[in-house]
C-alpha positions, 0 to 999 in steps of 0.5 A: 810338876811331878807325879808326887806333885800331880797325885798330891794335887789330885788329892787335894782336889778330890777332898775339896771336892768330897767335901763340898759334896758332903754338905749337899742337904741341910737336913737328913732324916734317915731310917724312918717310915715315910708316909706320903699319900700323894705319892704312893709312898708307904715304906721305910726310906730316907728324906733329905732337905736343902735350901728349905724345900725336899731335895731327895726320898731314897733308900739309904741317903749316906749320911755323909752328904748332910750337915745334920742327921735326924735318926728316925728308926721306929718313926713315922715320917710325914707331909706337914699336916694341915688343920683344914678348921681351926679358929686363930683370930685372937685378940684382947677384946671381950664379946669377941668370940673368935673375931679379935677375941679371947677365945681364938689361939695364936697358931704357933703355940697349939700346932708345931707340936702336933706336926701341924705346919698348916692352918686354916682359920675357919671363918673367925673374920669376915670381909669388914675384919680381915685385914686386921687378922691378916695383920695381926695373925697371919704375918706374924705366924711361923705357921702357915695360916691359910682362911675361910673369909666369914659370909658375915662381914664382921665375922665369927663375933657370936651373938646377934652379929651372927644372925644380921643377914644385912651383913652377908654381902656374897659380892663384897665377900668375893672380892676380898677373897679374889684380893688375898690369896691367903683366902681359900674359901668362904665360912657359914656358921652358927645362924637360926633363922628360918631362911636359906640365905647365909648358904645360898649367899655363901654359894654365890660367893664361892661361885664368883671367887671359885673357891669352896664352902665350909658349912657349920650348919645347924641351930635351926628350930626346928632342924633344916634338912640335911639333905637339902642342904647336901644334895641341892644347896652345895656343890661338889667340892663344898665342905660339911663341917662337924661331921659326926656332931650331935647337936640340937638342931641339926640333923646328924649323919647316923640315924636312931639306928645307928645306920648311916643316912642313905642321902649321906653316902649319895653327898659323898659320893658326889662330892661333898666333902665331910669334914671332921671339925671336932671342936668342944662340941661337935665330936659324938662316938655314938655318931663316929663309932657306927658310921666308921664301922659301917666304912663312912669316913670323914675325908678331912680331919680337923681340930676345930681349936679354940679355948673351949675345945683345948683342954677338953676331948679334943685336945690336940690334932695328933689326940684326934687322928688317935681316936681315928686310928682306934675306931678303925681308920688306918694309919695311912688313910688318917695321914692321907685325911691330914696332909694331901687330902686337905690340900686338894680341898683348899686348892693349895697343891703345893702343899700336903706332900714330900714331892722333890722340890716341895717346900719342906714342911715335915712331921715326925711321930711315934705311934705308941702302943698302950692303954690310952683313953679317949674322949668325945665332945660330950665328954664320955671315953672310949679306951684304945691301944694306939696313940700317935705322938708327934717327935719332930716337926719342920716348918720350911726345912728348920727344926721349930719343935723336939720333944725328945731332942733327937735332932740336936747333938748330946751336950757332951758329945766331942 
């Protein structure tokens, strides 16, 4: 061979093998805001995906390594945010409420366009009812759909089921939970009888399944202690839900002087965690606006989704993360409360981040600057500059939602 024959050859190996390095990652995401809680990261930088999972963060990933290249200039790129309460047993059956009812949502319609990659249906189906959600819901969900399992055996169906305390076993409620991992915690909701037991039975059952509780706690006449609720009844770790409500009965966080219970900041300090749970009733600015002034933040964020709090003030999770950001929270404290924070809570720490080797669930937004108007649960506004607006969202490394078509090539383009 000679050396006309061995430099051509040489070239010919070096293409193949340029080119095979050129298609290294799937997905490039180049010139975006990386916010990622879990790992300090608050700065410009490129994140690059391979075979479903994060393969790179880095400072100026060539391009040329990936087969596709989403530019995020002046973009705000994310963990896969996680709705730690929203309610997605839907079905067609009236008087269901949110077990196989009319009133849950299918996920993937009200989350992908919002960054959400997770949820977690917060007890709209109780040990008797699971599986058919299971069935029905989560394995035919692009979104990941984690839950709450309902103390209540036949779950969130409203009414007198709600109220039956024959149908609250904590022993038969752990045992499905330990059977399913999809099942991150038990649920307490919506009961107004004058006992302790659907908590303590809730307790008990986290107790033997090691997982937390989500209390929606109120309806009580009149109104049980808060404070007993939160100092002797749930553990560190537990989770109060609606935390800036202001519903009959319930004791709410901020008192008639806008000052923050002490008894409120002793439960988060041990470990309770607060979170935001919106829902169509359950989010109050006289409530949010002088405790997140006084520096009382919720430690999750959530939506509380079903057809009665869509269309009304809370809207979306996005929409909610914008009141945050415009009562005082900063960019980087709202991300951390939707993405890593969350995770930790429900014990799924695979999730809520963009370590190397994570699955790559991703959100990409813009933080909009104007004049927006917000509203709370009682339906009354509150004006705000910023509003976050989600551009793309990546569910296991794939594009499932573009409002503006930035990760696609121009019809015309050759």
């Amino acid at each position: 061979m000679n050396s006309i024959t061995r430099y051509l050859v040489f070239i010919f190996c070096l293409f193949i093998s340029l080119e095979g390095h050129m298609q290294s990652y799937s997905l490039l995401i180049k010139g975006g805001h990386v916010i990622d809680p879990k790992n300090n990261i608050d700065k410009k930088m490129d994140v690059a995906i391979a075979d479903g999972k994060i393969a790179l963060v880095a400072d100026n990933i060539d391009e040329r390594l990936a087969a596709s290249v989403i530019h995020a200039e002046g973009l705000y790129i994310t963990p896969g945010l996680i709705d730690m309460h929203s309610h997605h047993f839907f079905g067609t059956l009236p008087d269901r409420y949110l077990c196989n009812g009319l009133e849950a949502l299918p996920p993937d319609g009200f989350t992908f366009r919002s960054g959400v990659t997770t949820v977690v249906d917060a007890g709209s189906s109780g040990w008797k009812s699971f599986n058919l959600f299971k069935e029905q819901t989560i394995q035919n969900s692009k979104t990941r759909v984690l839950a709450f399992l309902n103390i209540v055996g036949e779950g969130m169906r409203g009414g007198p089921y709600e109220q039956n305390l024959n149908d609250m076993d904590s022993k038969m409620t752990a045992l499905v939970v330990q059977q399913n991992p999809e099942l991150v915690g038990i649920k307490v909701a919506h009961y107004s009888g004058g006992e302790w037991d659907p908590v303590d039975r809730a307790v008990g059952a986290g107790k033997i399944a090691n997982v937390p509780v989500m209390i929606d706690f109120g309806e009580h006449q009149p109104p049980f202690s808060l404070e007993e609720l939160l100092l002797k009844r749930l553990r560190p770790g537990d989770i109060f839900t609606h935390t800036f409500a202001n519903v009959s009965g319930r004791m709410s966080v901020v008192d008639k002087q806008d000052q923050v219970y002490p008894f409120v900041w002793t439960a988060q300090k041990r470990g309770i965690i607060f979170d935001l749970g919106h829902g169509g009733g359950s989010f109050s600015f006289p409530q949010a606006i002088p405790a997140i002034k006084a520096g009382f933040f919720p430690n999750t964020i959530s939506t509380d989704l079903h057809t009665g709090s869509m269309n009304a003030g809370m809207k979306d999770m996005a929409n909610v993360m914008s009141k945050l950001i415009n009562l005082g929270m900063s960019l980087q404290q709202v991300i951390s409360c939707s993405t890593w924070i969350p995770a930790q809570t429900i014990k799924r720490e695979q999730l809520g981040h963009l370590s190397v080797g994570a699955g790559a669930d991703v959100a990409i937004f813009n933080l909009r600057e104007g004049k927006f108007g917000f509203i709370d649960a009682a339906g009354y506004r509150m004006d705000g500059s910023e509003k976050l607006e989600c551009e793309v969202t990546i569910r296991d490394g794939k594009v499932v939602y573009d409002l503006n078509g930035i990760s696609r090539p121009a019809w015309n383009a050759k």
